[in-house]
N, C-alpha and C positions, 0 to 999 in steps of 0.2 A: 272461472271457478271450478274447481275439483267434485267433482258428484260426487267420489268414492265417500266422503267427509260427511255430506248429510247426511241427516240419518231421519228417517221416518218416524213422526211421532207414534203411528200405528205398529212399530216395531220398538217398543221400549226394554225388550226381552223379561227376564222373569225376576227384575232385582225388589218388586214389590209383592210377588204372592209368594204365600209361603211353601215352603218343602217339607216333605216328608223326614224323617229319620227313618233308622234302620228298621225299627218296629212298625212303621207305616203313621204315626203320631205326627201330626203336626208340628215343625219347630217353633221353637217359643218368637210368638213375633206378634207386635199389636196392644193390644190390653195390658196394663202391669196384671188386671187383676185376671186373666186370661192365664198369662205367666205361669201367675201363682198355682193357678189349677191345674196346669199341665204338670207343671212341677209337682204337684203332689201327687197327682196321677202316676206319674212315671217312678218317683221314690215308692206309692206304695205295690205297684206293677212290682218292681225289682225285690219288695221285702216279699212277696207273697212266693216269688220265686226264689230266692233262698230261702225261705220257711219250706218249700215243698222240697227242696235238694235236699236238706240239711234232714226233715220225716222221712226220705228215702233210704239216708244212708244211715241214717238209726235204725229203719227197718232193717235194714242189710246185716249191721252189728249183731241185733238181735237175733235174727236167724243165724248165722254166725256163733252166737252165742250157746243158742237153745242145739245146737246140732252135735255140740261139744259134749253136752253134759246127758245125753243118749247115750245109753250101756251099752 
């Protein structure tokens, strides 16, 4: 019998715990209703981050704007 083939049940590698994502968040894996909440978590993560992009560069306009209308 070939040893290389076995495999050690104490080496199961990491196809059951879950991973990270780029933002350090857990991937969705486990609970539907876990799922859900990650998922909402990360839609409202990314809305509060385009709301704050989107107040910056209104700021920007603004100043932009006000600099113009200075005699």
């Amino acid at each position: 019998m070939n040893d290389r083939n076995k495999r050690d049940p104490k080496d199961a590698g990491t196809s059951g715990l879950a991973h990270a994502d780029a933002a350090g968040f857990p991937e969705e894996a486990g609970n539907p209703i876990t799922q859900q909440m990650n998922a909402v978590g990360r839609r409202r993560r990314e809305a509060e981050e385009k709301l704050f992009k989107h107040l910056k560069e209104a700021e920007h306009l603004d100043d932009e704007a006000g600099e113009d209308d200075r005699p």
